[in-house]
N, C-alpha and C positions, 0 to 999 in steps of 0.2 A: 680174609674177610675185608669187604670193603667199608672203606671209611664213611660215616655216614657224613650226610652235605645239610645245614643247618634248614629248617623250613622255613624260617625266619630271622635270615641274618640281618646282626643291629648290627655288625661291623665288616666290610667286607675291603677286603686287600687285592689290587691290581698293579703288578710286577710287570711293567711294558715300559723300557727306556728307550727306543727309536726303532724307527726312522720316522721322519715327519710325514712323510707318507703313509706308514702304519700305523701310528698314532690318531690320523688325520678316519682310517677305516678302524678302528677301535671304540671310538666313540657313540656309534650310533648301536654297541652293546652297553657302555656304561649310560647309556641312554634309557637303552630298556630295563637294567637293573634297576634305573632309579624309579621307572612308572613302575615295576611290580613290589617294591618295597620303600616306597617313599620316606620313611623315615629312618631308612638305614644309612648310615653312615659310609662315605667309599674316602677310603686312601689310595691315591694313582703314585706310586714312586717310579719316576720319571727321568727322562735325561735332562740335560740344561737345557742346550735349543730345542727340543720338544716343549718345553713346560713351556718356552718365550714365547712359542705358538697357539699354545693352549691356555694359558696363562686370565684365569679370568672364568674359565668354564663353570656353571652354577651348579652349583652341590659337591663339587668335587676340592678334596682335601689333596695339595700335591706336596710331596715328598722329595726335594731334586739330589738324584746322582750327576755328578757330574764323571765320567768315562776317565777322564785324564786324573782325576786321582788314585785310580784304581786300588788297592788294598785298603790304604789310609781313610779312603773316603769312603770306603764299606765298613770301616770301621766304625767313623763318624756317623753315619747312617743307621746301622745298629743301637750306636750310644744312643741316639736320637729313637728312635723306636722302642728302645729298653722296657718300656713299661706299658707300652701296646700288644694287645695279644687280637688279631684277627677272630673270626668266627670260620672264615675261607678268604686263602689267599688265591688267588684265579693267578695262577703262573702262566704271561701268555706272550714270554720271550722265550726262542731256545737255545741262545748262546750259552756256552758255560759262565763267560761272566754273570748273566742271570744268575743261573743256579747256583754261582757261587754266594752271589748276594743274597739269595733267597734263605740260605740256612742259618742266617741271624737275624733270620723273622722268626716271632710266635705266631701259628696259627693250628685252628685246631683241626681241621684240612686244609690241603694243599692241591690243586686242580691242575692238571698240563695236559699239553698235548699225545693224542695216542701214537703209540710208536710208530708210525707211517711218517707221521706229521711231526714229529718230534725230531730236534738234529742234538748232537753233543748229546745223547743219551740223557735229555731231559726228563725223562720218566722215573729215572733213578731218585729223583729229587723230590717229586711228588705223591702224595697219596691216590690219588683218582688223575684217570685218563678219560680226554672225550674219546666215546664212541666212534670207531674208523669212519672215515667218510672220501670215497675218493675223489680225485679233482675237483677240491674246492677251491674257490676265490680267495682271498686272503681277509676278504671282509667277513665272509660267511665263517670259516675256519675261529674266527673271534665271537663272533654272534653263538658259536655252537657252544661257546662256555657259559653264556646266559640261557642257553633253551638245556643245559644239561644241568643248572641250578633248577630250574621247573618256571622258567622265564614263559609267559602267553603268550604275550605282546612281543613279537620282533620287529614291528615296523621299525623303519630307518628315519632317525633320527638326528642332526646336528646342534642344529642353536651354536654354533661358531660364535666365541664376543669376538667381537671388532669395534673397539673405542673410536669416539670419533674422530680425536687425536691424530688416528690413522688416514682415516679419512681424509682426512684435512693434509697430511702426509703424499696422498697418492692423485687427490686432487692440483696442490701444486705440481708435479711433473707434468700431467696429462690435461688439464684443464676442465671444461666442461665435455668437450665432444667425445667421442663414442672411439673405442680401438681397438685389436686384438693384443694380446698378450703372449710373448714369446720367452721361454726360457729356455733356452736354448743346450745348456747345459747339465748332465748328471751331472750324483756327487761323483768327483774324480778318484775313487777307489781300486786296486789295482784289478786289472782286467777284465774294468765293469765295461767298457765297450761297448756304451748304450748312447753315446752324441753323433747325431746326422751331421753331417755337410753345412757349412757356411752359405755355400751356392746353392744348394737348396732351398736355406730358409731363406736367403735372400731375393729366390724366385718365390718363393711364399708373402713376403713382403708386397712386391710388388704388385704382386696379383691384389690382396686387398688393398692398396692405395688403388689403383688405377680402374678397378672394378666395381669397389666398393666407399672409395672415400675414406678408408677406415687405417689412420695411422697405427704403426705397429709399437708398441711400448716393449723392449727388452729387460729381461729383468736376471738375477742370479745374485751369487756369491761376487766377492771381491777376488776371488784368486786371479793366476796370474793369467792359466787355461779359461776360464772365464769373459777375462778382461779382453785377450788377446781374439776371440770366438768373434764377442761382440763389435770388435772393431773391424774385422772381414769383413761381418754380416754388411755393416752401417756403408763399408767402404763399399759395397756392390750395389749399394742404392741410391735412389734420390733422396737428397739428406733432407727434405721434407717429411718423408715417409716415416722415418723413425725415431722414436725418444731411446736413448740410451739410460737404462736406470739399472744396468749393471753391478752390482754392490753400493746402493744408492740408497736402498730401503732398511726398515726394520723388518723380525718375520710379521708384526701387525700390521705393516706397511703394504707388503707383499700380498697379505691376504685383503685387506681394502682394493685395492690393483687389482686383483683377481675377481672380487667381489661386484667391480665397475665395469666388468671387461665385458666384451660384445662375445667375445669367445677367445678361448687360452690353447695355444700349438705348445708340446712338450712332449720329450722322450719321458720313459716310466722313471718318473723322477716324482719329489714331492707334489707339487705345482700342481700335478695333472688331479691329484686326489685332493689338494684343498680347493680345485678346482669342483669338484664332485663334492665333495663337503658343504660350500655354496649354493650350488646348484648352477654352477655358471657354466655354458655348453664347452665342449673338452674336446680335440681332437689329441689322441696320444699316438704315441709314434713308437712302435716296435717291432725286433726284428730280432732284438736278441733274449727277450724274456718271453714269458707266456702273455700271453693277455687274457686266454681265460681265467689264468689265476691271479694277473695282479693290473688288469686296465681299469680305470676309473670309472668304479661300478657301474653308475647311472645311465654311463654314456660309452657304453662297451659296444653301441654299434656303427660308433662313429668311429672306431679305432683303422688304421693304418694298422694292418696288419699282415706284416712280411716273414715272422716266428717259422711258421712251416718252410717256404723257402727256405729260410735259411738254415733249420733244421737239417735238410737232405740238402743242400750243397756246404755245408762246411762241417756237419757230425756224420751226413750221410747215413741217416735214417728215417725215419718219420715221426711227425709227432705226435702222431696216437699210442706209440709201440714205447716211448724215451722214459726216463723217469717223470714223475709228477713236476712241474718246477725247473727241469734242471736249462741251465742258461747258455748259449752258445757263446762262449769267448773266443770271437774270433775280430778282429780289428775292421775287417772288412763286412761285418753283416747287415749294419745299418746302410750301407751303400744300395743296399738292394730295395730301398722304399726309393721312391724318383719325388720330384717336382709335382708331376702331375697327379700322383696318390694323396700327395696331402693336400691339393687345390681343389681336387673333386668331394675329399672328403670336406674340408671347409666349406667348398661351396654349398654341399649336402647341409653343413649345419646351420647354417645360415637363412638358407631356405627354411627350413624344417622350426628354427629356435625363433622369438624375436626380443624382444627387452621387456616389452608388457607380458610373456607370456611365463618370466619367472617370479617362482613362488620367494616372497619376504619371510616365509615363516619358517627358514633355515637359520633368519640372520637374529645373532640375537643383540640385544639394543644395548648399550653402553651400560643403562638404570641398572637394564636387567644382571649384565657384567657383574 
């Protein structure tokens, strides 16, 4: 018998602690949770640098896991929750750490993914599964937990706060004039095999100074692979053409920068989707993930899109036939986007976008914070 799902939940629980990317397509579900039940209450329990990005969001009550405590701090978590009891908790990680954290929640359902879509046997943990759905996007896959509560309303939603603290932050780097925005870098995880070439983006560089007038602002993490990425990039250029803000920013920082940008160049990394979360134009670069399942929604026709290639020359199948998702970890497959894929696609959005023609009613105002 299935578990029934409340018609009017006054407390509702969402279990998503990363990636900032994910987090970043999660939000325009607890978006529409909130228009169908405005006076409900939502708990986000959260990662640490997620929450630092998210941090401010309206209506939303956040919970932080921080990952490096693991046991201890699911402990603390629980003690901390002790005397909350959910109505529905929407389960919509599928790591076992999730689910390990999940079972020192009360709630009176527990919502996950259908076993297609579910990894680590997440279903085992939850009451109710969504309804199968094949090849979805990773935004939509999140949205189907709100249309499977009896959500109407799925328009897409952000309201991003960005203080203006931040602002003032991404203003000193870049000043007033106009620039792209490159991050050059995935998170470095083992055999994610998702960062393009130096000389590539360094021919990307160029091309918008010399074409467009439009300095390049780099941005990232402080690591060492980061640090070392960005100094190629800069050394292949004229050192007019680039800011280096390479581990320079906060994430409020980075999302202000993003927010200013004329347009943002990055592999399926966070960036590309607080990029889409803004609404600021995106070209995304892949070759070794899907991009129907995880390119930055809004702007999925601007993507650089090398996935199939490299499907059939490094798994040697096709990408109709593969699993849903699954990723080509081969060292070599982002080589196969060129210079000129990503120059034509920028030049396409360039053309296509302008500054006056983005909408302010993503960004949500400091007050409002």
């Amino acid at each position: 018998m299935k578990h029934p799902l409340p018609a009017r939940p006054a407390h509702i629980g969402v279990l998503r602690l990363s990636a900032l990317g994910d987090v970043c397509n999660l939000v325009p579900t607890v978006r529409a949770l909130q228009r169908q039940w405005p006076e409900a209450r939502i708990t986000w329990i959260i990662g640490k640098g997620e929450h630092s990005l998210l941090t401010g969001l309206s209506g939303v009550e956040f919970i932080v896991y921080d990952k490096s405590t693991g046991l201890k701090g699911m402990r603390a978590l629980w003690r901390e929750l002790a005397d909350t009891r959910f109505d529905v908790l929407l389960h919509m990680q599928q790591a076992l750490r999730a689910s390990v954290l999940s079972l020192g929640l009360k709630a009176d359902v527990r919502v996950g993914f259908d076993p297609a879509r579910a990894k680590d046997r997440q279903y085992w943990f939850t009451h109710r599964q969504l309804a199968p759905r094949d090849r979805a996007h990773v935004l939509e896959s999140f949205m189907d937990f709100a249309r499977l509560m009896g959500v109407e309303d799925d328009s897409l939603e952000w309201r991003l706060p960005i203080p203006e603290a931040a602002y003032q932050e991404a203003r000193e780097l870049t000043g007033e004039a106009g620039y792209v925005l490159i991050s050059p870098c995935a998170n470095p995880r083992l055999r994610n095999f998702r960062n393009w070439s130096a000389e590539g983006y360094a021919a990307v560089v160029e091309h918008a100074w010399t074409q467009y007038g439009l300095k390049t602002v780099m941005t990232g993490g402080g690591s060492t692979q980061e640090r070392e990425m960005g100094s190629r990039i800069q050394g292949l250029c004229q050192s007019d053409a680039v800011i280096d803000a390479i581990g320079g920013t906060s994430l409020k920082g980075l999302l202000a920068l993003i927010d200013r940008a004329r347009a943002v160049i990055a592999p399926d990394s966070g960036p590309v989707h607080m990029a889409n979360a803004l609404n600021t134009p995106v070209v995304g670069l892949f070759a070794t993930t899907n991009p129907d399942r995880a390119a930055p929604y809004l702007w999925r026709d601007y993507v650089v899109n090398r996935y199939p290639d490299a499907v059939r020359q490094f798994l040697h199948e096709d990408a109709d036939t593969i699993t849903w998702g699954q990723r080509v970890r081969h060292p070599d497959a982002m080589s196969l986007i060129s210079a000129d894929d990503v120059i034509a696609q920028l030049d396409r959005l360039l053309a296509d976008t302008s500054a006056s023609s983005r909408s302010d009613l993503d960004r949500e105002s400091p007050d409002e914070a």
